[in-house]
GUDREN-896992 format. One record per residue (C-alpha): residue number from 1; residue in three letters; x, y, z. Coordinates in nm, 3 decimals. Layout:
% residues N
i_aa_xx_yy_zz
NUM_ALA_X_Y_Z
...
//
This chain:
% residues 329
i_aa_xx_yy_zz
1_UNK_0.000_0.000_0.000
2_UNK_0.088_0.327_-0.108
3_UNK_0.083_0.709_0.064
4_UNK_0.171_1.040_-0.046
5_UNK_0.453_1.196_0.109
6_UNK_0.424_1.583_0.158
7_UNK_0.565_1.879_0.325
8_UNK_0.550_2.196_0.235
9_UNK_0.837_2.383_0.426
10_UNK_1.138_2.587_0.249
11_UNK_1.447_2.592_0.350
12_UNK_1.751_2.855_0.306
13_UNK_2.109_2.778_0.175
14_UNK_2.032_2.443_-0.037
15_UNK_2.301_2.299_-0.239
16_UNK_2.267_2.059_-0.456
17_UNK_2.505_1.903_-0.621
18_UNK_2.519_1.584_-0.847
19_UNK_2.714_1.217_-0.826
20_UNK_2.835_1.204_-1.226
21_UNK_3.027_0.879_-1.150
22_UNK_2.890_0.544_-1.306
23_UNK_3.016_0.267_-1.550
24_UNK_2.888_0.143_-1.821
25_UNK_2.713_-0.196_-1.909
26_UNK_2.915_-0.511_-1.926
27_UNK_2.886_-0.792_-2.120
28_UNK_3.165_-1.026_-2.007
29_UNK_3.121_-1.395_-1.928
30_UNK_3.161_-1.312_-1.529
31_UNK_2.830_-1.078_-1.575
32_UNK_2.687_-1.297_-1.812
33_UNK_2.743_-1.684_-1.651
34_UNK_2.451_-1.830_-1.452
35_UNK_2.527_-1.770_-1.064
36_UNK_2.392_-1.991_-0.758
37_UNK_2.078_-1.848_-0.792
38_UNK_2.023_-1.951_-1.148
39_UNK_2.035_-1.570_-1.274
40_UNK_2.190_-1.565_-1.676
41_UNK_2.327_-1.218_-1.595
42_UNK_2.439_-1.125_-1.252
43_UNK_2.571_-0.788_-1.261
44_UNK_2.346_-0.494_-1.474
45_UNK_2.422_-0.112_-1.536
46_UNK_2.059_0.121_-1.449
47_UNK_2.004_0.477_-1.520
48_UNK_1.833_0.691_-1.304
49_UNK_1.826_1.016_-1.227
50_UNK_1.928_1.229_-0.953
51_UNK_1.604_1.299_-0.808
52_UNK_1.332_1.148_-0.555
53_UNK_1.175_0.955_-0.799
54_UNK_1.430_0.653_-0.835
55_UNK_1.507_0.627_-0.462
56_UNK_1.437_0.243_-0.451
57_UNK_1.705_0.169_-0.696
58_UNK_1.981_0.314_-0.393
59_UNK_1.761_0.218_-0.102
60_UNK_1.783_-0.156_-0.260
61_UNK_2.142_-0.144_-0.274
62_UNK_2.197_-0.017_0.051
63_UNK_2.003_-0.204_0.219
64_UNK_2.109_-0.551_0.049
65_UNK_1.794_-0.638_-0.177
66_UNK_2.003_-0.671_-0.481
67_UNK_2.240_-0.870_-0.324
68_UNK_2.001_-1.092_-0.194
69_UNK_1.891_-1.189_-0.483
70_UNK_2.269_-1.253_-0.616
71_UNK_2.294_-0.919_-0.815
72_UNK_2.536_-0.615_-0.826
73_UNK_2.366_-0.342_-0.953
74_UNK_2.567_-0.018_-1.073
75_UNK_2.354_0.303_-1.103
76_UNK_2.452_0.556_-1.384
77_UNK_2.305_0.859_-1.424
78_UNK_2.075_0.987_-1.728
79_UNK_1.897_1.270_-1.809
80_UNK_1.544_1.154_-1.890
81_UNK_1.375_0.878_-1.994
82_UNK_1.357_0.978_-2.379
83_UNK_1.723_0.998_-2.362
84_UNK_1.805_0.619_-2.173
85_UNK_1.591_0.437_-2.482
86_UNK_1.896_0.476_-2.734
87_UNK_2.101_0.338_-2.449
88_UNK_1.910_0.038_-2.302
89_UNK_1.879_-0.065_-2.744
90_UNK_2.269_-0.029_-2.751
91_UNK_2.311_-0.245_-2.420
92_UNK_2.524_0.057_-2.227
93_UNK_2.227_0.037_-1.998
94_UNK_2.035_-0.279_-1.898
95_UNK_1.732_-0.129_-1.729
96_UNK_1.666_0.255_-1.707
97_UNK_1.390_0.502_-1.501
98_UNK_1.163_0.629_-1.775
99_UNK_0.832_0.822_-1.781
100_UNK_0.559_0.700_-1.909
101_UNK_0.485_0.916_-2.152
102_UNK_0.814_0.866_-2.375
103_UNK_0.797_0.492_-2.295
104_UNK_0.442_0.479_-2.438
105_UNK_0.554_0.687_-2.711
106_UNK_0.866_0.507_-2.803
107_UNK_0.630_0.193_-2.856
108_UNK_0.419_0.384_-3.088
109_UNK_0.672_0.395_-3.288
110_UNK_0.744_0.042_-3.335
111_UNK_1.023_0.046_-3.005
112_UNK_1.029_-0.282_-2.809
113_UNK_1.048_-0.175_-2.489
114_UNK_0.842_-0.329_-2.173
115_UNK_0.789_-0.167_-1.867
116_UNK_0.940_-0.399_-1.557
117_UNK_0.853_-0.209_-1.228
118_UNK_0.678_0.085_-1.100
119_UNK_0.838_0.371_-0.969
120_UNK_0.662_0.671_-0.887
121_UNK_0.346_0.864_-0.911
122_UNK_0.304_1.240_-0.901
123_UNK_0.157_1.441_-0.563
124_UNK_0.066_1.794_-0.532
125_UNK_0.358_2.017_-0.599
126_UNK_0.580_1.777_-0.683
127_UNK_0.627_1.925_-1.076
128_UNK_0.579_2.270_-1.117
129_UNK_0.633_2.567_-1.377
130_UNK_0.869_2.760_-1.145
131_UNK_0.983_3.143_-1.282
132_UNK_1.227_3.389_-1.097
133_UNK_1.081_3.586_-0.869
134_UNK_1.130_3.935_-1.052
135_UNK_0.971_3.756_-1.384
136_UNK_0.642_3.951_-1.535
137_UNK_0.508_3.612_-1.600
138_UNK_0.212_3.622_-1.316
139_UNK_-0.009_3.381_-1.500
140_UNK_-0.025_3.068_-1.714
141_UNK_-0.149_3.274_-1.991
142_UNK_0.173_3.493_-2.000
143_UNK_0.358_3.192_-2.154
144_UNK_0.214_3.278_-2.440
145_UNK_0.563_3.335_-2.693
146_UNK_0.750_3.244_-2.413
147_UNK_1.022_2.953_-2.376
148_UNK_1.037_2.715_-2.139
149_UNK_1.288_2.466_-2.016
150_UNK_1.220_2.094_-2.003
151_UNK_1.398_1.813_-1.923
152_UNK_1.360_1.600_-2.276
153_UNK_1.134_1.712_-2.517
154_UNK_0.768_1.509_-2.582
155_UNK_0.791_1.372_-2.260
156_UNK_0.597_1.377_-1.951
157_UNK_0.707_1.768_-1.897
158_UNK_0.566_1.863_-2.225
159_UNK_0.209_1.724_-2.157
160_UNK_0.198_1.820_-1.844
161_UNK_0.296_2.165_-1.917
162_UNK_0.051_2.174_-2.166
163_UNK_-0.246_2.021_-1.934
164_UNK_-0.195_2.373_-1.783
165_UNK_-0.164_2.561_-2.097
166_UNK_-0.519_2.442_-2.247
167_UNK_-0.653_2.540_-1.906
168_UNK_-0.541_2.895_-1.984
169_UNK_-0.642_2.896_-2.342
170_UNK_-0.338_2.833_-2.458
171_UNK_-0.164_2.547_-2.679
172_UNK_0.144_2.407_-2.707
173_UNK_0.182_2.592_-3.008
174_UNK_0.186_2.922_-2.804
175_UNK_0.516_2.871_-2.617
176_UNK_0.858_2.694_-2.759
177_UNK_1.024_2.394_-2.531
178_UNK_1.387_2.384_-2.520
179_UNK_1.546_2.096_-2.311
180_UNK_1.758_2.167_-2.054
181_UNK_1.882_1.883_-1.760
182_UNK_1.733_1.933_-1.415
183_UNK_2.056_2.080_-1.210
184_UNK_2.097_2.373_-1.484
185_UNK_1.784_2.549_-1.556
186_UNK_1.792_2.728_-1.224
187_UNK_2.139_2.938_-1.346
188_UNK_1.994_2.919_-1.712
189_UNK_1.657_3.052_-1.647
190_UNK_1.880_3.329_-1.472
191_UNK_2.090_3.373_-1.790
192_UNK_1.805_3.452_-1.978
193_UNK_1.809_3.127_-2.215
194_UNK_1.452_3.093_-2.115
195_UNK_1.177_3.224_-1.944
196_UNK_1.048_2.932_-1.708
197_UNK_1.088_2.599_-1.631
198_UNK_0.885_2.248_-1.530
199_UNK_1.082_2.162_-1.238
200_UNK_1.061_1.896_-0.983
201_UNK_1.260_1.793_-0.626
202_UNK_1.499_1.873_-0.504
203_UNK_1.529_2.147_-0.739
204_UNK_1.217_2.319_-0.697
205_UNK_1.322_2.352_-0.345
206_UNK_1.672_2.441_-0.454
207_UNK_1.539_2.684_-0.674
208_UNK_1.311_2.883_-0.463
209_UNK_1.583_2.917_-0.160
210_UNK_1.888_2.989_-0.382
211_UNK_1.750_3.228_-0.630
212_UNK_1.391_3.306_-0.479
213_UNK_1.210_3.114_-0.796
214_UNK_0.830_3.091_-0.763
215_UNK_0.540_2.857_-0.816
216_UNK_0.362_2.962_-1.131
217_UNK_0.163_2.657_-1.194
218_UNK_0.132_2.285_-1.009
219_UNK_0.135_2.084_-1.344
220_UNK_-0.037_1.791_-1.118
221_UNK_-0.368_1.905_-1.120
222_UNK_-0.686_1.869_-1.292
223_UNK_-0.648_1.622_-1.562
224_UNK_-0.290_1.549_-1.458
225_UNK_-0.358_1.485_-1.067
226_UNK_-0.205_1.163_-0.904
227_UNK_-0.031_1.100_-1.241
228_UNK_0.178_0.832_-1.241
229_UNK_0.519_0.952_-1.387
230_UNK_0.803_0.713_-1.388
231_UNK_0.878_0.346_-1.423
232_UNK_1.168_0.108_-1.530
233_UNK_1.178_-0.034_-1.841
234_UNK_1.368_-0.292_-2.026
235_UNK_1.388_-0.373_-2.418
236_UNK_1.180_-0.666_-2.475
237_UNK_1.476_-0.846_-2.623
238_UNK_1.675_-0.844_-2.274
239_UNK_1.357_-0.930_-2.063
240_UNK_1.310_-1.265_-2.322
241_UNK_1.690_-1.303_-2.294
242_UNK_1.724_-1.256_-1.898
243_UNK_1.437_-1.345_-1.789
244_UNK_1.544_-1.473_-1.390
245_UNK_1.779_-1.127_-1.368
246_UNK_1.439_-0.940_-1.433
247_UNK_1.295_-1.105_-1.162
248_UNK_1.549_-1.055_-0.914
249_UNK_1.494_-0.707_-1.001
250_UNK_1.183_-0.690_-0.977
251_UNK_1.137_-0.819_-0.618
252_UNK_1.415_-0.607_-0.482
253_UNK_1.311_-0.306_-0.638
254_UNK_0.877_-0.384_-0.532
255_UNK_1.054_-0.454_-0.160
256_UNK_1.229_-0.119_-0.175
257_UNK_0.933_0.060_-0.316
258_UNK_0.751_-0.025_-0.034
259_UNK_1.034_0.062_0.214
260_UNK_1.016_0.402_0.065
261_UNK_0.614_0.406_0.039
262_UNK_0.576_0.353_0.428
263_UNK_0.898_0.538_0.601
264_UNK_0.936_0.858_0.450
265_UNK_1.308_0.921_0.688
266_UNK_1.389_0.611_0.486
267_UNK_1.388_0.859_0.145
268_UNK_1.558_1.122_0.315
269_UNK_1.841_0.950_0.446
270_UNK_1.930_0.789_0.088
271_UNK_1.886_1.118_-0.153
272_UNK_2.197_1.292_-0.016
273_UNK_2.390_0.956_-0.128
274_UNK_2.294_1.017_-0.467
275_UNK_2.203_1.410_-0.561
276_UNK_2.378_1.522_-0.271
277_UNK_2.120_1.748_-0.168
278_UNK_2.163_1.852_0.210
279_UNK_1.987_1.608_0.510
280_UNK_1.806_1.949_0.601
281_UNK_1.674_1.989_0.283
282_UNK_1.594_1.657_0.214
283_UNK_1.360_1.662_0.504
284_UNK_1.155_1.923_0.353
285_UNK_1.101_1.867_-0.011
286_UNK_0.755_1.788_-0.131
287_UNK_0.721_1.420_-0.236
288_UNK_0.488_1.206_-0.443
289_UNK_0.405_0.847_-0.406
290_UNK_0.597_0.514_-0.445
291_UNK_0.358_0.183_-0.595
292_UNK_0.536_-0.127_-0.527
293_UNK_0.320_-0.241_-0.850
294_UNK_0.271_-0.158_-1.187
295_UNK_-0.121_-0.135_-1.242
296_UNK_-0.216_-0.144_-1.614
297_UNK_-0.563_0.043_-1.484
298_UNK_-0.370_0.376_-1.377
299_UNK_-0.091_0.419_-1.622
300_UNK_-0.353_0.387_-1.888
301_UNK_-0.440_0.705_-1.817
302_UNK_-0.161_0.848_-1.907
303_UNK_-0.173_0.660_-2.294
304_UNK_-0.504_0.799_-2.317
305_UNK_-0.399_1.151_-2.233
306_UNK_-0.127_1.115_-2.472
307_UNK_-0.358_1.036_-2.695
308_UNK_-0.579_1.355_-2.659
309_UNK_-0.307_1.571_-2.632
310_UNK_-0.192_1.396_-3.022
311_UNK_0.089_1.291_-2.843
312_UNK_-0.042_0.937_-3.020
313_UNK_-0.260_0.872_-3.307
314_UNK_-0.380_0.516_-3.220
315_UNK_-0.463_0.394_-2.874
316_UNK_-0.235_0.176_-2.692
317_UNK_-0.347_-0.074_-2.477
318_UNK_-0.088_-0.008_-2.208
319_UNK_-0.137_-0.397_-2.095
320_UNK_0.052_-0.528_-2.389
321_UNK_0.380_-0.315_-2.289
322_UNK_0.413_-0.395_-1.938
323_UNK_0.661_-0.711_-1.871
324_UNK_0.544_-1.042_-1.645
325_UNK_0.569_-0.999_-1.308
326_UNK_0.811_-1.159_-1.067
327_UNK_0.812_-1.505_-0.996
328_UNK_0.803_-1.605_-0.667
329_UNK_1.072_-1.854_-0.697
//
């Protein structure tokens, strides 16, 4: 069982700083020979990025889940989930965090990719169009011609972004998206390269006590509320070809998410091991939710959003992307 993990306080003199270190894949025969516990592969490479969302990945290697389960798991940082798809087809990544939204697109397209575990689901505050304080921007509508800074393009920060737009009778049409990775668009924002970003922990947070950024817009509301935003995903080629590794990573990663779901001190002990955002500050940021399951029934929302939005031009039936579940064995 699931809860939303909020808190609403700010905190002065955040710095946040990012972990860059991290290896690519492997494919020797030591990574690739059948272990005691009858996995084909027992070490994998899996990008993530440096925020909240992918917590379970670190709190499953520091508290032993992987190993458990007879794998070594090395984390490597990415910048979205658009980005990770050429990698996990090249094999420089095994498994990598996505969003839904470019995982559901990529698939349109003809990608073979499955979804393999649930990740994280969106609360109130958790993404939001952030602009400096001294900006004219007041209002939604005052995007209009403006530029703003997403993480990938077409992704979940696009529609979402644009949720808000159509509520201000706007399109996406009316503004221009440049990307821009999470830990920069504070200082380019600044710089003028845009006008406002979709931001989310622990850089809102960073954001507003650094530079005095403000809220223009919760992108998690209305149509968008309780989104669910990320997942992992495979190609479908390495969850045919490893099928015993996925499973060991799937039960350490559910137990995890639901280490994170009910202890929320749990979450702020592990982000300063990987974003190196402050304890102090880690205590404060807003936080969404953690399902230890992926549940064809909610993440089809976001397929048929995409598919209001144009962001598809044929319904997908978002069972037929997500992998089998763990066996128990």
């Amino acid at each position: 069982m699931t809860r939303k993990l909020r808190c609403h306080a700010i905190v002065l003199g955040v710095t946040v700083a990012l972990t860059l270190a991290g290896c690519g894949g492997s494919d020797n025969t030591a990574d690739t020979a059948p272990n005691s516990n009858g996995l084909e592969k027992t070490t994998i490479t899996v990008g993530a990025l440096p925020i909240p969302d992918p917590v379970s990945l670190y709190i499953a290697n520091a508290k032993g889940f992987f190993k458990e389960e007879g794998l070594t798991v090395t984390p490597k940082i990415i910048t979205g989930g658009a980005a990770a798809i050429p990698a996990i087809e090249s094999g420089s990544l095994d498994i990598s965090q996505t969003n839904y939204v470019s995982t559901f697109l990529a698939v349109s397209t003809g990608k073979k990719i499955k979804l393999v575990a649930d990740m994280y689901q969106a609360g109130p505050n958790t993404f939001n169009i952030m602009v400096p304080k001294d900006s004219p921007i007041k209002t939604v509508a005052d995007l209009k011609g403006k530029t703003i800074f997403v993480n990938n393009l077409r992704n979940v920060a696009t529609l979402a972004v644009t949720s808000q737009l159509k509520v201000a009778g706007l399109t996406e049409n009316d503004v221009t998206f440049k990307e821009k990775p999470f830990p920069d668009m504070g200082n380019a924002i600044l710089s003028g390269q845009a006008d406002a970003g979709w931001i989310t922990e622990p850089f809102i947070t960073a954001n507003q006590s650094q530079h005095g950024f403000r809220k223009l817009a919760d992108t998690m509301t209305g149509q968008t509320a309780d989104l669910p935003i990320a997942g992992w995903m495979a190609t479908e080629e390495w969850a045919s070809k490893y099928p015993k590794t996925l499973a060991a990573f799937q039960r350490a990663i559910s137990k995890a998410q639901q280490v994170a779901s009910s202890d929320r001190k749990e979450i702020e002990a592990m982000l300063p091991q990987y974003t190196k955002i402050d304890a102090k500050t880690a205590s404060v940021i807003t936080l969404g939710a953690y399902p230890s399951e992926l549940n064809a029934n909610r993440l089809q929302k976001v397929a048929d959003l995409m598919l209001e939005y144009g962001y598809l031009k044929s319904a997908i039936d978002v069972k037929s992307v997500i992998a089998a579940p763990a066996s128990s064995g």
